[in-house]
Every structure is written in C-alpha cells, then in structure tokens.
N, C-alpha and C positions, 0 to 999 in steps of 0.2 A: 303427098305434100309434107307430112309428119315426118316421114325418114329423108326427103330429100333435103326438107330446110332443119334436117339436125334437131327439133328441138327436144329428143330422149335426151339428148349428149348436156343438156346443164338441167332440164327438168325433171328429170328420172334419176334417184342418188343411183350411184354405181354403174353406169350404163356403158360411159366412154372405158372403164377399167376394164369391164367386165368382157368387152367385146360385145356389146348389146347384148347379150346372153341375162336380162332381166324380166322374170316373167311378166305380160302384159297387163296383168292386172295388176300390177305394182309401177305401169306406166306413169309419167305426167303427173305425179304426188310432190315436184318439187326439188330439190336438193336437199332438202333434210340438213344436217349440220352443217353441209359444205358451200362456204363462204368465198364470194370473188373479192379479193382484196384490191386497190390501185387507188391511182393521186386521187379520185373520187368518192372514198370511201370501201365499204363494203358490203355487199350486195347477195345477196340468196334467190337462186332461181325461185319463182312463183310454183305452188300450184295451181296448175291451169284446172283441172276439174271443180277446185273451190271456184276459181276465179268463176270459169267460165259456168259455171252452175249457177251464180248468182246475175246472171245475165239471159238476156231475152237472144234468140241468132241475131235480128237486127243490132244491140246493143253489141253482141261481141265485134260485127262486122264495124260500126265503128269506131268502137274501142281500140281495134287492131288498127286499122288506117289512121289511126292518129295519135297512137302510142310514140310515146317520147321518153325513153331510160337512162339508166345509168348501165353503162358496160358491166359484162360480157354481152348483156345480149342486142343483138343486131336489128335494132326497131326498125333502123331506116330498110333495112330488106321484106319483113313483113309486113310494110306499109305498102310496098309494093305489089304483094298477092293479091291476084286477082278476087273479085267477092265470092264466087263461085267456088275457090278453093277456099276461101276462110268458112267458108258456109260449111263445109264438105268436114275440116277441122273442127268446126264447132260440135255437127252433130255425132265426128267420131269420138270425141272429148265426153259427151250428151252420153253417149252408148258405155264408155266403161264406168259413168256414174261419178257422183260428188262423195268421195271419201278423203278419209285425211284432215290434216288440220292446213290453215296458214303457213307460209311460210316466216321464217326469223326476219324481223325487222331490219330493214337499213342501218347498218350502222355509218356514221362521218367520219373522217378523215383519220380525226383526233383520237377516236376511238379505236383499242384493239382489239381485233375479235378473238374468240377462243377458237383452239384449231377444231376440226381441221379447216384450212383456207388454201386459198389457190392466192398465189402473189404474182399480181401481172401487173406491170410488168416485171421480172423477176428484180429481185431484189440483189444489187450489186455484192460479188465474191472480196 
C-alpha cells in the first residue's frame, strides 16, 4: 500500500530525486527542509512515525479516514483505503519505530518560506 499510494515520494526527503534509492530506515521521517509552496500557503510533508507513534491503530485508522489537508497531499484518496490496509500501514510505520522530530510548521500565504520549496503551481516565466 506504502509504494503504491506514493507516500516515500513527499514523506521521505530525497526519495522521488533519488529514484527511491533511500535507505528504509531513513523512510517516512518527513520532508525535512522541503517545502510545498501554492495559493495555500506552504506545507512540509508530516512525519508519519511521529505522527503515527502518538496514536493507538484504532486512532490512526480514524484519523486517516477523516483527514482533511492542504496540498500536495491527496487526503481525499487515503480516505478511501480500505481499514485493513491503513491497519497494515500503521503497523508497518509501528515496526520501523518513532524517530525524528516534527515536521516544519505550516506556513500562510503571506509568508515566504526559505528554500528549498517545491512551487506548485510553477510560478509564471
């Protein structure tokens, strides 16, 4: 479920550059400095091992079905995962363990983030 719904590709720094070629125990720690910028502000993938470490399986399962973000990430498809597979992502999350810090706060609109940042949608030449 973890490689088919993509989520190394914003939650793991370096992952989409890299060709996935990031070791696994450096999975799911987040995006690290790298910022999605848009009309919305600007947004740092989570880490999921924090996240989901501070959570019971029942809680993540409904935490996930009823997550509601800000872009890039695709809440309305992970609402959709069956519970069975969110269960299945919890306790693979569960097994490489709660390391890492938080991710970088939200920033608004107004605000500019320091690079690096991803600007979606790209910024007119």
């Amino acid at each position: 479920m973890m490689i088919v719904g993509s989520c190394n590709d914003c939650h793991t720094a370096g992952f989409a550059p890299s060709d996935g070629k990031v070791p696994e125990k450096d999975w799911l720690l987040g995006s690290g400095p790298l910022g999605y910028r848009g009309p919305w502000g600007t947004t740092y993938a989570p880490n999921l091992r924090v996240t989901a470490g501070g959570m019971t399986e029942d809680q993540w399962v409904k935490f996930s079905k009823e997550l509601k973000s800000r872009p890039p990430m695709p809440w309305f498809n992970l609402n959709q995962w069956a519970e069975s597979d969110l269960r299945a992502l919890y306790q693979y999350i569960k097994h490489l363990g709660p390391v890492g810090e938080p991710a970088q706060a939200y920033l608004p609109p107004d605000k500019t983030p320091k690079p690096p940042y991803v600007q979606w949608p790209a910024a007119p030449k």
